[in-house]
MARBA-3410 file (N, C-alpha, C, O; in Angstrom, 1 decimal):
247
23.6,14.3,163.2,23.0,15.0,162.1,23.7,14.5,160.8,23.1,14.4,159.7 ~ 24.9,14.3,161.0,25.5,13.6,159.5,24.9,12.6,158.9,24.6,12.5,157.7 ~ 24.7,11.4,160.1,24.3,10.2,159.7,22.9,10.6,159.3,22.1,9.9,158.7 ~ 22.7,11.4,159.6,21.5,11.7,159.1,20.8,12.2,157.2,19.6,12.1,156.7 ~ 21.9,12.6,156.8,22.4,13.2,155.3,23.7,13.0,155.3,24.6,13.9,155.3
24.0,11.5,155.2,25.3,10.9,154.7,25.7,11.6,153.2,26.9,11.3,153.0 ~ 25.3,12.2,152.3,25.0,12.9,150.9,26.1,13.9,151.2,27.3,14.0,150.9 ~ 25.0,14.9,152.0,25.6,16.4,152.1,26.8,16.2,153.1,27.6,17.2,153.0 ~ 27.2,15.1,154.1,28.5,15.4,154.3,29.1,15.3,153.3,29.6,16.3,152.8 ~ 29.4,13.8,152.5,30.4,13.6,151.6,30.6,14.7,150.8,31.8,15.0,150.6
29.8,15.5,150.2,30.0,16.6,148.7,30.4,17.5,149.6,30.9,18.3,148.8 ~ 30.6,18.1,151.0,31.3,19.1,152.0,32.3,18.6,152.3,33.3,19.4,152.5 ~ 32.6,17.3,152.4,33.8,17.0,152.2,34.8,16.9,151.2,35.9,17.4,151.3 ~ 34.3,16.3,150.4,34.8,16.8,148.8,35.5,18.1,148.8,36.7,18.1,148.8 ~ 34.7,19.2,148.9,34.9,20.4,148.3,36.1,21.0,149.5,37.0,21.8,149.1
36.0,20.7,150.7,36.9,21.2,151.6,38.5,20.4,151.4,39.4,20.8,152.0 ~ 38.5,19.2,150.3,39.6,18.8,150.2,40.2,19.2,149.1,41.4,19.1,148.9 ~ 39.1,19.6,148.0,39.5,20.4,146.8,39.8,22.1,147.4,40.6,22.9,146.8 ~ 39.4,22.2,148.0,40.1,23.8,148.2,41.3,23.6,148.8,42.2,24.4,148.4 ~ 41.7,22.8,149.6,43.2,22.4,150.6,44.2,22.0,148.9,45.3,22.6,148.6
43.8,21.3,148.3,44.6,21.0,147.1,45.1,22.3,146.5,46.2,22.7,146.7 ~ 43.9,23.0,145.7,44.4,24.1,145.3,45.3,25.7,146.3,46.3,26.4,146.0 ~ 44.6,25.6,147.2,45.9,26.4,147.9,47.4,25.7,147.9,48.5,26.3,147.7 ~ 47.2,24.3,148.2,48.3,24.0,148.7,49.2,24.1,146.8,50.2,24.7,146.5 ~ 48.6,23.4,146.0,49.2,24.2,144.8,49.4,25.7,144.2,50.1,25.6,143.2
49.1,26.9,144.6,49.3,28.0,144.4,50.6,28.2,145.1,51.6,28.8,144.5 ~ 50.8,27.7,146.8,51.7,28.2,147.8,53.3,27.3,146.7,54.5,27.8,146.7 ~ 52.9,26.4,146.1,54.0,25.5,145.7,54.6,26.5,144.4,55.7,26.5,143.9 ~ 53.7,27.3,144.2,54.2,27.6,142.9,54.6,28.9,142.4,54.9,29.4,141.3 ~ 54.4,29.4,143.6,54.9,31.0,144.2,56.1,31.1,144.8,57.1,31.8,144.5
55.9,30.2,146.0,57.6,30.0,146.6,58.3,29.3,145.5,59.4,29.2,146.0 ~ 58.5,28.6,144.3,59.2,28.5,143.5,59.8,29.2,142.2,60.9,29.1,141.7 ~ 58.7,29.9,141.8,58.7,31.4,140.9,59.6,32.2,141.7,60.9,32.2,141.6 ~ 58.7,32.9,142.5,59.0,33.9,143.3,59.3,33.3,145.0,58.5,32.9,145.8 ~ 60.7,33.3,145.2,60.9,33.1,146.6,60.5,34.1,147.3,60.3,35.3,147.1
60.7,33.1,148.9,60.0,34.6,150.1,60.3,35.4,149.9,59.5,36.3,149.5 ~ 62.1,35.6,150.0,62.8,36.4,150.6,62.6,37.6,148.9,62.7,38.8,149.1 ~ 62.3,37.2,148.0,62.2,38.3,146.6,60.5,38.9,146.9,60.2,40.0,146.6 ~ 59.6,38.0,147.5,58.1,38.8,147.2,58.3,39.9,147.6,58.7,40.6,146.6 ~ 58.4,40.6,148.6,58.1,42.2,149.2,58.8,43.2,147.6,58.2,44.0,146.9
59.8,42.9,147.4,60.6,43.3,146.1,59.3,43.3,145.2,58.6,44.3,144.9 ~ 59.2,42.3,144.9,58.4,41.8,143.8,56.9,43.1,143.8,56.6,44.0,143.0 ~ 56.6,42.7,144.6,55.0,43.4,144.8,55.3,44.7,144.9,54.3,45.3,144.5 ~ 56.4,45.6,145.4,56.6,46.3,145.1,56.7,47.0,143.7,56.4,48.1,143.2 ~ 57.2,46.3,143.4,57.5,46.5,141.8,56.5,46.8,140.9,56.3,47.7,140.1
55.8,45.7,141.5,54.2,45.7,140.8,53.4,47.1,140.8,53.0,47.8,140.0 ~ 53.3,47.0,142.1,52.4,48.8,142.6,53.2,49.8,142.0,52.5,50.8,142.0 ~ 54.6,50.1,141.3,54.3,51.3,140.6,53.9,50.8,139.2,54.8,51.3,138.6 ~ 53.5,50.3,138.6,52.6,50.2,137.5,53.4,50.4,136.3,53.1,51.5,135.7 ~ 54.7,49.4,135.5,54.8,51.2,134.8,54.4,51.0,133.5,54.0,49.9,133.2
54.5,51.8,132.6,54.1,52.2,131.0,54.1,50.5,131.0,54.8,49.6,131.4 ~ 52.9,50.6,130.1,53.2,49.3,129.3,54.3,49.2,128.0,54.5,50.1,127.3 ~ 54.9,48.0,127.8,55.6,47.9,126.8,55.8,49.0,125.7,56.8,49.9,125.7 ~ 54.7,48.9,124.6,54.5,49.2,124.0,54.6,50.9,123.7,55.1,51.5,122.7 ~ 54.1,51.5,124.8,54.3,53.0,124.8,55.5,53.1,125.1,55.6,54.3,125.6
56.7,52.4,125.2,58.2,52.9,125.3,58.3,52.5,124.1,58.5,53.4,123.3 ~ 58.1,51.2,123.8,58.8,51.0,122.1,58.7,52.4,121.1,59.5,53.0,120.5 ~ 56.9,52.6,121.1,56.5,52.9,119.7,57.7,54.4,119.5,58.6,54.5,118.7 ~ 57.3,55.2,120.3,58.8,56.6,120.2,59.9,56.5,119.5,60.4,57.5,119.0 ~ 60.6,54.8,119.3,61.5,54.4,118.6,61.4,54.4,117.9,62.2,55.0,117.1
60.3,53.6,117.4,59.9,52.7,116.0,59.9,54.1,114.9,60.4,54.2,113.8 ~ 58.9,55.3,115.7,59.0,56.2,114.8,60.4,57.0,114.5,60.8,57.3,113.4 ~ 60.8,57.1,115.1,62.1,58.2,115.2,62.8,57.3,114.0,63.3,57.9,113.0 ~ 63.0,56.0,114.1,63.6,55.1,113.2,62.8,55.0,111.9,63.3,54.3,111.0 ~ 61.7,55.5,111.5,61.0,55.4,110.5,61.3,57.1,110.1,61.8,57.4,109.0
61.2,57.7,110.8,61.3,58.9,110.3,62.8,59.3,109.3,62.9,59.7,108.2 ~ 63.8,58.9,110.4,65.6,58.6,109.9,65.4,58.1,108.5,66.1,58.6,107.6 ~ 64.6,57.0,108.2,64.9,56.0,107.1,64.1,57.2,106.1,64.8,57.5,105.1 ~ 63.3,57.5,106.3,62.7,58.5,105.5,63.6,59.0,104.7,63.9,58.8,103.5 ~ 64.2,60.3,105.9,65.2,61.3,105.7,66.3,60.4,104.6,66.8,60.9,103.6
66.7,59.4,105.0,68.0,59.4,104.3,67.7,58.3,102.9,68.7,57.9,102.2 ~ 66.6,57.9,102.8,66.1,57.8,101.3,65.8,58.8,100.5,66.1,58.8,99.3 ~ 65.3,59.6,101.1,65.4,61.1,99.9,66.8,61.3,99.7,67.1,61.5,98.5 ~ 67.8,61.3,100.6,69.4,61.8,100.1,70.0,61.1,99.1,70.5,61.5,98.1 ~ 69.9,59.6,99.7,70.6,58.8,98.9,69.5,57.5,98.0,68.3,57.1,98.2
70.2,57.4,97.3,70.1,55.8,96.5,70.0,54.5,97.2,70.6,54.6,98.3 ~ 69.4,53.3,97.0,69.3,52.2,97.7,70.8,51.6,97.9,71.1,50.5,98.5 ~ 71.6,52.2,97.2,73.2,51.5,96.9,73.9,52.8,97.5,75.0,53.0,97.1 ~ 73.5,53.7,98.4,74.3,54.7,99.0,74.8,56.1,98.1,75.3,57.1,98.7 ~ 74.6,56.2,96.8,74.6,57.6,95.9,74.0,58.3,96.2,72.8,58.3,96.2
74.9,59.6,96.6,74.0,60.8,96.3,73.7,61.9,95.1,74.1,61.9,94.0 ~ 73.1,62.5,95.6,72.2,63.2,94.4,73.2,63.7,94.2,74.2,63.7,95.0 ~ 73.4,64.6,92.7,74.2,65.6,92.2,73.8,66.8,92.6,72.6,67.2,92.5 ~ 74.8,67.7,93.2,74.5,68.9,94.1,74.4,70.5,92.6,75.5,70.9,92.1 ~ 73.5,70.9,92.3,73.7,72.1,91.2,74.3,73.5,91.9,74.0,73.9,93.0
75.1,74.0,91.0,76.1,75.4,91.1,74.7,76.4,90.5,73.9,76.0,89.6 ~ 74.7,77.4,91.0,73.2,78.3,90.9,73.1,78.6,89.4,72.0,78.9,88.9 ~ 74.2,78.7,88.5,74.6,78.7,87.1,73.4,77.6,86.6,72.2,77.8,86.3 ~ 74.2,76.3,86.5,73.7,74.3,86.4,72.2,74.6,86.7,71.5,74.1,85.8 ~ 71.5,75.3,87.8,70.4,75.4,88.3,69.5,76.1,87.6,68.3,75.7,87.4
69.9,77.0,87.2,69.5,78.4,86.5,69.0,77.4,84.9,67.9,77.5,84.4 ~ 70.2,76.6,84.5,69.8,76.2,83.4,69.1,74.8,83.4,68.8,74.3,82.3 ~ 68.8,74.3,84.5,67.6,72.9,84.5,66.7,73.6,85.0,66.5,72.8,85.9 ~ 65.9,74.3,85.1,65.1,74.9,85.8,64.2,75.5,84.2,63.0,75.1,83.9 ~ 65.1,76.3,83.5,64.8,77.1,82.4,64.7,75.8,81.3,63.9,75.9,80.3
65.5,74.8,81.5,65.5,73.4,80.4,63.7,72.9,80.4,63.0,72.8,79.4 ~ 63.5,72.7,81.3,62.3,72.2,82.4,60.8,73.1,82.1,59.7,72.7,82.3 ~ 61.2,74.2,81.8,59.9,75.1,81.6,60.1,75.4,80.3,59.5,76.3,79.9 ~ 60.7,75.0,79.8,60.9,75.1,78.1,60.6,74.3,77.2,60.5,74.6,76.0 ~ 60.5,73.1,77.8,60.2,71.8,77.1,59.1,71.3,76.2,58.9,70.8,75.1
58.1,72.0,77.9,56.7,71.4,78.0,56.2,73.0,78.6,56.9,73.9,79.1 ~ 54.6,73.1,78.4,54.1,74.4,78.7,53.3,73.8,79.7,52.5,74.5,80.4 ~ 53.2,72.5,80.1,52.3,72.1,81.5,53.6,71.7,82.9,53.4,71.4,84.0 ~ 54.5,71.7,82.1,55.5,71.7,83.2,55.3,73.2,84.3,55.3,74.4,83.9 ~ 55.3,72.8,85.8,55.6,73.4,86.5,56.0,73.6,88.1,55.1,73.3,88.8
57.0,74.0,88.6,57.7,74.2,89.7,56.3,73.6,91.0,55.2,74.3,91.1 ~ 56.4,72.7,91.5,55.9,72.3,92.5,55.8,73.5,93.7,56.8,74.3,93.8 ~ 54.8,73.7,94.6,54.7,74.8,95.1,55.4,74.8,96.6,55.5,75.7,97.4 ~ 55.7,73.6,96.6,56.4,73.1,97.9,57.9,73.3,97.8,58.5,73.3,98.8 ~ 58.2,73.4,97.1,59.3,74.0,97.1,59.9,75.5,97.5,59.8,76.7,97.1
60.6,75.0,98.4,61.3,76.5,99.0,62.0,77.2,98.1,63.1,76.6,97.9 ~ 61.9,78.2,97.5,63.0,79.1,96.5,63.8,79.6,97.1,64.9,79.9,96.6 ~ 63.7,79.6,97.9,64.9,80.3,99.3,66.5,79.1,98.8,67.6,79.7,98.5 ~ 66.5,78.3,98.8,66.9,77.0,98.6,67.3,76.3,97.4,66.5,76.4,96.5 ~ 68.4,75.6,97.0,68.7,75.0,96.0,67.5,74.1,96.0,66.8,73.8,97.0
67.0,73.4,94.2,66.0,72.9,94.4,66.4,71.4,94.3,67.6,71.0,94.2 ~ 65.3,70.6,94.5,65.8,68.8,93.6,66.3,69.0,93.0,65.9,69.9,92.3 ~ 67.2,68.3,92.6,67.8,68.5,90.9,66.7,67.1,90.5,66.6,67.0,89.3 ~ 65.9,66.2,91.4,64.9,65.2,91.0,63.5,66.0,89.7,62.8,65.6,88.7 ~ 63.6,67.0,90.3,62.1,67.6,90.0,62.2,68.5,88.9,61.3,69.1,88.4
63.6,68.6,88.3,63.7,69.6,87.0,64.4,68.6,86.0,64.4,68.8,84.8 ~ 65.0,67.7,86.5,66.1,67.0,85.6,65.5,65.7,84.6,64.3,65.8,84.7 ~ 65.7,64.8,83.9,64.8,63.6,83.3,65.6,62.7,83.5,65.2,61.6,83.2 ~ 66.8,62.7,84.0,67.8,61.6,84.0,68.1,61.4,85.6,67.5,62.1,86.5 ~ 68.8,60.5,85.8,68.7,59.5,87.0,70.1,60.6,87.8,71.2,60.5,87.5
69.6,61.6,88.8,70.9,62.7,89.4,71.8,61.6,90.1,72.8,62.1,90.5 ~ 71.6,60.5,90.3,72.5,59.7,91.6,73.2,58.9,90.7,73.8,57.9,91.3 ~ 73.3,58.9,89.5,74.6,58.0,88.6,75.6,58.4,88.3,75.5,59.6,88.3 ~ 76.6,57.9,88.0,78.1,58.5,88.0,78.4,59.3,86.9,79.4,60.1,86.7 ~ 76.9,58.8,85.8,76.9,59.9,84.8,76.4,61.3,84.8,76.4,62.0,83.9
76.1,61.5,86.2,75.2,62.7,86.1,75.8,64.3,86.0,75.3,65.4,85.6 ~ 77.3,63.8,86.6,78.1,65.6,85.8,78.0,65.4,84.4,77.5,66.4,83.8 ~ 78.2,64.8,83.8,78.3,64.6,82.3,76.6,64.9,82.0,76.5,66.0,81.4 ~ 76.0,64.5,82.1,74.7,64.4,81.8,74.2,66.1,82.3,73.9,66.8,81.3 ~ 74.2,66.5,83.2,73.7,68.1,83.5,74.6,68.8,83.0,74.1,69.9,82.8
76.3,68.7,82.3,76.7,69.6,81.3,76.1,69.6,79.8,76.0,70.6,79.0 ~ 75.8,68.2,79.4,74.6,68.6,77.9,73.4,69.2,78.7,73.0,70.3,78.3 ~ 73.0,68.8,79.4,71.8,69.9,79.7,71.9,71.5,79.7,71.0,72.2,79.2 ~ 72.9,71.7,80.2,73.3,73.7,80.2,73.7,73.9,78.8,73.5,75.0,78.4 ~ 74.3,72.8,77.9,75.0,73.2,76.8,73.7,73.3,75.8,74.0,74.0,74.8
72.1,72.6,75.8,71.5,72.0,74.6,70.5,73.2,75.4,70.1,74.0,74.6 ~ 70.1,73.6,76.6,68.9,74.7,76.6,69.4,75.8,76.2,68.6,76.4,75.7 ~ 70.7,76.4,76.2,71.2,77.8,75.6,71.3,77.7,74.4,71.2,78.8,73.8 ~ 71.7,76.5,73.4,71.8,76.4,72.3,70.7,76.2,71.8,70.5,76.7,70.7 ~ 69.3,75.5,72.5,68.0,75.7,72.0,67.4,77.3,72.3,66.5,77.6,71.5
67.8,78.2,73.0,67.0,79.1,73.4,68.2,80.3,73.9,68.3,80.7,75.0 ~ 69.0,80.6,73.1,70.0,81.9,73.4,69.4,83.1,73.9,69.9,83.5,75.0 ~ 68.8,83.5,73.6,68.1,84.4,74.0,66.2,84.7,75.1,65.3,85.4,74.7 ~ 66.3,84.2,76.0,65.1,83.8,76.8,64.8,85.0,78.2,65.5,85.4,79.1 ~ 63.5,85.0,77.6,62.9,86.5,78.3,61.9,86.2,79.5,61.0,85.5,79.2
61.9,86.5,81.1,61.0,86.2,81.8,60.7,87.3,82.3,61.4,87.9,83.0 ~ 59.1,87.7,81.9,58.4,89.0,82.2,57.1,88.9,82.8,57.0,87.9,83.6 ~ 56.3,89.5,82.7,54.5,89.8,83.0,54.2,90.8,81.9,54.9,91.6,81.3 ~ 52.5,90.3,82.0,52.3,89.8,81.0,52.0,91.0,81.1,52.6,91.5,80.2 ~ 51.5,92.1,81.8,51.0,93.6,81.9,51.7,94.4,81.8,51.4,95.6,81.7
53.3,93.8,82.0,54.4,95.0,82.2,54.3,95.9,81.6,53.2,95.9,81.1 ~ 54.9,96.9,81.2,55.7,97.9,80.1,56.8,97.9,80.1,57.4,98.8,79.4 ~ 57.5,97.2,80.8,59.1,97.0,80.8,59.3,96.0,79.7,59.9,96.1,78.7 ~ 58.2,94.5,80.4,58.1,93.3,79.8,58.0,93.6,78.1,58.8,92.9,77.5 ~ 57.2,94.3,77.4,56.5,95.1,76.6,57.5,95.9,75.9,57.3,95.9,74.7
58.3,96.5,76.3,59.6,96.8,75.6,60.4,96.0,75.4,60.7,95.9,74.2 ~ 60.8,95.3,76.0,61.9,94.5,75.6,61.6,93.7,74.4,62.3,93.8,73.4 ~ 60.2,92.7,74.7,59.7,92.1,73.5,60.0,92.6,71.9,60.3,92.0,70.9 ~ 59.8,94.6,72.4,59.6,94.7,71.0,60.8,94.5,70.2,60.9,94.2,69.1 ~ 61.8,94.9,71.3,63.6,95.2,71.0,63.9,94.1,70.2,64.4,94.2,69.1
63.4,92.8,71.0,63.7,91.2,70.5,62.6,90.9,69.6,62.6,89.7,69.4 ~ 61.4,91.7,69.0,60.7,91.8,67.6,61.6,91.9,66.6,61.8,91.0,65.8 ~ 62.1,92.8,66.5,62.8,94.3,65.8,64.1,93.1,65.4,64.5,92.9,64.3 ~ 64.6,92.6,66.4,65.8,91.7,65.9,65.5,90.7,64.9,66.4,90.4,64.1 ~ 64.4,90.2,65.0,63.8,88.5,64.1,65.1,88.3,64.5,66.1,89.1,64.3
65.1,87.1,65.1,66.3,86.6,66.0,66.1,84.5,65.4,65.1,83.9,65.7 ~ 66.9,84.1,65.0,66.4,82.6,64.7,67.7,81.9,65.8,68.7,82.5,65.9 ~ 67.4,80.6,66.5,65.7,81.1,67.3,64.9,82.1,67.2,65.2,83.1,66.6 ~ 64.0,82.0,67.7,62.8,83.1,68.0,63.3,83.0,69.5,63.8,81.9,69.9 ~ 63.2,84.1,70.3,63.4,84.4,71.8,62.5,83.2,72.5,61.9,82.6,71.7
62.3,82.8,73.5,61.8,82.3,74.2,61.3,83.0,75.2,62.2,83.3,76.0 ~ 60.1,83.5,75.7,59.0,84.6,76.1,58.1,83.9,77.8,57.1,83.2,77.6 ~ 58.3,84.0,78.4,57.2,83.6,79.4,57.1,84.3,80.3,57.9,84.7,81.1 ~ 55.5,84.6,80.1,55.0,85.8,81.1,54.9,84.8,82.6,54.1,83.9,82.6 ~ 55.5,85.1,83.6,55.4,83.9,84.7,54.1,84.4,85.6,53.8,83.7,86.5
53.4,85.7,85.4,53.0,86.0,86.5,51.6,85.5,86.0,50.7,85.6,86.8 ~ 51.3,84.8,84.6,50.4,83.8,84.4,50.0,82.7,84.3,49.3,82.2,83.5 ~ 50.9,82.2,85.7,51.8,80.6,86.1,51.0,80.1,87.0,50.6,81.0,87.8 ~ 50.6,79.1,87.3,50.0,78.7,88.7,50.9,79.1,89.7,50.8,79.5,90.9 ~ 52.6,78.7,88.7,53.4,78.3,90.4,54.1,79.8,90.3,55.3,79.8,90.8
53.7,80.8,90.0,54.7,82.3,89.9,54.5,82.7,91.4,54.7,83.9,91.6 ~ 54.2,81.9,92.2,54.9,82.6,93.5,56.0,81.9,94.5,56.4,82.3,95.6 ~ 56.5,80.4,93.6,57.5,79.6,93.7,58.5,80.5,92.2,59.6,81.1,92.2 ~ 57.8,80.3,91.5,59.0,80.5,90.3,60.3,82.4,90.2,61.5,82.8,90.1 ~ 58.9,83.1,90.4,59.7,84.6,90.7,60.7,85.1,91.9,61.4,86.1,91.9
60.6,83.7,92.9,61.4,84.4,93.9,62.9,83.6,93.3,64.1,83.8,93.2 ~ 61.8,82.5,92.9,63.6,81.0,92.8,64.5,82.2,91.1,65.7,82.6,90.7 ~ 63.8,82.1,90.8,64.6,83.2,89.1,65.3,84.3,90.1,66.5,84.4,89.9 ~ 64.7,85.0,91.2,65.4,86.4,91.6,66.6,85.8,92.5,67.3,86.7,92.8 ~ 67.0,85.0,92.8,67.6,84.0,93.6,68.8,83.9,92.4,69.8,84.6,92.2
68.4,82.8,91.6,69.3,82.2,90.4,70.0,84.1,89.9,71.1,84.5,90.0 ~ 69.2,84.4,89.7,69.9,85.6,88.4,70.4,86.6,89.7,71.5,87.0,89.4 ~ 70.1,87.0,90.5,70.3,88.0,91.1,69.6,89.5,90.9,69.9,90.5,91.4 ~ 68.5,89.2,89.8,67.7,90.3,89.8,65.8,89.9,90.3,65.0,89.0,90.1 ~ 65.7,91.6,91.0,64.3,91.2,92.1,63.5,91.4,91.2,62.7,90.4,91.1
63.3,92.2,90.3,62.0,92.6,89.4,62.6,92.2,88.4,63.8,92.2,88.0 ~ 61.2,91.8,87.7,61.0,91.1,86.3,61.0,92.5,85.8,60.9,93.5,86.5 ~ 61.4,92.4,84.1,61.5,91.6,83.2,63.0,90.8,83.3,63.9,91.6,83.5 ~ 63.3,89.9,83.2,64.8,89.1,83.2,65.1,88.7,82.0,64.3,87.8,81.6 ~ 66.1,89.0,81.2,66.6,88.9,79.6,67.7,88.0,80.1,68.6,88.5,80.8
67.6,86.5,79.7,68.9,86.0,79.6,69.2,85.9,78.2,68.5,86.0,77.2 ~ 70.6,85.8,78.2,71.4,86.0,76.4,72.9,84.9,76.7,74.0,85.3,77.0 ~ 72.7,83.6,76.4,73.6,82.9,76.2,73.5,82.4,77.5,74.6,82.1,78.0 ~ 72.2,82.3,78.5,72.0,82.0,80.1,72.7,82.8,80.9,73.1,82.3,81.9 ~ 73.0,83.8,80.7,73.3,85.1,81.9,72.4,86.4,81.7,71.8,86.8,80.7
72.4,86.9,83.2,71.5,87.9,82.5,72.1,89.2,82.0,73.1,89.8,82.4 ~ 71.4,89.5,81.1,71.7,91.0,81.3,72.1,91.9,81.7,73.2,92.4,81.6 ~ 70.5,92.4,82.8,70.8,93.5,83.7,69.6,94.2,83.7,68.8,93.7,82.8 ~ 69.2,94.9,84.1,68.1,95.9,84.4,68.2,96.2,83.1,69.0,96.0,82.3 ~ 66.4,96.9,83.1,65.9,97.3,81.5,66.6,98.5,81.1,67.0,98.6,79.9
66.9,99.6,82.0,68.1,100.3,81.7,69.5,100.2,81.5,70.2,101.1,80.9 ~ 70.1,99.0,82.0,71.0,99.0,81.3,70.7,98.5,79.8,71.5,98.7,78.9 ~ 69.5,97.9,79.7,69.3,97.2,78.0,69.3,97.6,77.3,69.8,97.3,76.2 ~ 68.3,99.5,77.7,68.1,100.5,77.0,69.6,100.7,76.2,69.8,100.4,75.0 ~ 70.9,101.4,77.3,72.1,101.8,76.9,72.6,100.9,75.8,73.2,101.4,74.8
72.4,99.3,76.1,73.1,98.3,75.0,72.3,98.5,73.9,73.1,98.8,72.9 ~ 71.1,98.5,73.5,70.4,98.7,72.5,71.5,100.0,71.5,72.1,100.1,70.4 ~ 71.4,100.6,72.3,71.7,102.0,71.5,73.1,102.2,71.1,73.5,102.5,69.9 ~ 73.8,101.9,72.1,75.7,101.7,71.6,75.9,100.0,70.6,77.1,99.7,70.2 ~ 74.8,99.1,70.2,75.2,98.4,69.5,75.6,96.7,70.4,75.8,95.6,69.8
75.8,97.0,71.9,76.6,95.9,72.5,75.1,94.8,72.4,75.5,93.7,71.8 ~ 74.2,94.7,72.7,73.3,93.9,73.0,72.9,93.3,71.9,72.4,92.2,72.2 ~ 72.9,93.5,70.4,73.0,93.1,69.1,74.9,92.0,69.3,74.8,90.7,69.3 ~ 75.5,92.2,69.3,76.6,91.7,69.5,76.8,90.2,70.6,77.3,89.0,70.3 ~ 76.3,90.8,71.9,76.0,89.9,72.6,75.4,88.8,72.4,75.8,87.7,72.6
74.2,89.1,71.8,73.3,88.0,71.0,73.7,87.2,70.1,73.4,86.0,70.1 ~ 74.6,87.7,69.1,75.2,87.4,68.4,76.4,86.2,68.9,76.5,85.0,68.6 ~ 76.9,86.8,69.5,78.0,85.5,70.5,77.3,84.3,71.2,77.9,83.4,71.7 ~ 75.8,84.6,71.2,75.3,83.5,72.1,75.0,82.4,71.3,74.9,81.2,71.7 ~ 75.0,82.9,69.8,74.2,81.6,68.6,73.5,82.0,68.4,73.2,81.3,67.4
72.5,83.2,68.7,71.4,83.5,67.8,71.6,84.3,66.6,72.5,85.2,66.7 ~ 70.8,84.1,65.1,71.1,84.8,64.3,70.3,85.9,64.1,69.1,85.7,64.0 ~ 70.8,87.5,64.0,70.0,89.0,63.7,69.6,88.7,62.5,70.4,88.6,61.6 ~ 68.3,88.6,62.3,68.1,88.9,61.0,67.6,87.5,60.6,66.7,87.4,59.8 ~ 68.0,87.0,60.8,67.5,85.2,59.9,66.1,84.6,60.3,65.8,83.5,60.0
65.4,85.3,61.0,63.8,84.6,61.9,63.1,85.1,60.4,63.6,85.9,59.5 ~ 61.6,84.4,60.6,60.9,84.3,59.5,60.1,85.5,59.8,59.2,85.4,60.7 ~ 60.3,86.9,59.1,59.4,88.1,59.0,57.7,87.4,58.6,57.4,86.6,57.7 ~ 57.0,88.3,59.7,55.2,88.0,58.9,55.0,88.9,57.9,55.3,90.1,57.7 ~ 54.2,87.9,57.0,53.1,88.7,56.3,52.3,89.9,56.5,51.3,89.7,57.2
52.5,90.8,56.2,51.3,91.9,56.3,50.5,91.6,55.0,50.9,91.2,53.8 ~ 49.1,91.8,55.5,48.1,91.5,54.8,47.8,92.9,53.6,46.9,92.9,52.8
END
């Protein structure tokens, strides 16, 4: 029958000597990779499957991005850290910062619970070697701009007396007045003030950047003369503000 279709033997022949080739190259190149005596090992290996690459790396990669995060907010690209504020120092960049500007205001992300950025109240660079120097003109130039500074609501009647106390003085400066509970951020700003000063309820009278004290004790100062005095020691002058016109 071959001699018969000399054709179709040859191309069956062919192909049966191309498959002997290729095995016999596979067998060559397995026992040299992988010797006998390692396959059973090997294939074993294989059948538990495990994670691919990639799902071990990435866990790192983040943890390591997260780290770099964290300790770029602390420090400086040259390793400086921020300047740390004394609740005093704080009290008075805080009040420098809302005094400036009337669109300035306390970011809502901020924990009051918490000392704040000194980034987010301050205008100068906190991680330079200038920066004690630099945050004591800051406490020295907002009390000498503003000796006398009042933080109330706007509905009070406590808030509402005091004002009038610090009317009645014409005080040059003029007091510095801010009703906070007409603030976007007065539910960051009233806890961080009750924090700084150590008093819970508004109205808060600072006089030379300390406070006061309760509106009762203000009452008593008013009347014995000390709270005229006090003011007086801070830089403000009694009496020298510009009286209005009555019509």
């Amino acid at each position: 029958m071959a001699g018969l279709n000399p054709k179709r033997h040859r191309n069956r022949t062919a192909l049966l000597a191309l498959l002997a080739i290729i095995s016999l190259s596979g067998f060559i190149f397995c026992t040299t990779r992988y010797p006998l005596s390692l396959a059973p090992a090997y294939l074993a290996r294989q059948a538990e499957s495990p994670p691919p690459t990639h799902q071990m790396v990435f866990p790192l990669k983040k943890e390591k991005t997260r780290t770099a995060k964290k300790q770029q907010k602390s420090y400086a690209p040259d390793g400086r850290q921020s300047i740390a504020l004394d609740p005093e120092q704080e009290l008075a960049a805080v009040s420098s910062f809302l005094a400036s500007l009337p669109q300035n205001v306390i970011p809502l992300s901020v924990d009051p619970t918490r000392p704040i950025d000194p980034e987010l109240v301050l205008d100068f660079d906190t991680r330079s070697p200038r920066a004690p120097e630099e945050i004591a003109r800051v406490v020295d130039d907002v009390w000498a701009r503003n000796p006398v500074l009042l933080y109330g609501k706007l509905y009070s009647p406590a808030t509402r007396e005091l004002k009038s106390v610090l009317s009645k003085m014409n005080l040059r400066p003029p007091p510095f007045v801010m009703d906070i509970d007409t603030r976007d951020d007065v539910e960051v700003l009233a806890p961080l003030l009750a924090r700084l000063t150590g008093q819970s309820d508004l109205p808060v009278l600072l006089v030379g950047g300390r406070p006061v004290g309760s509106v009762a004790r203000i009452r008593e100062m008013v009347a014995n003369g000390e709270l005229e005095r006090l003011v007086k020691a801070s830089g403000a002058v009694v009496g020298g503000g510009k009286r209005r016109k009555h019509k």
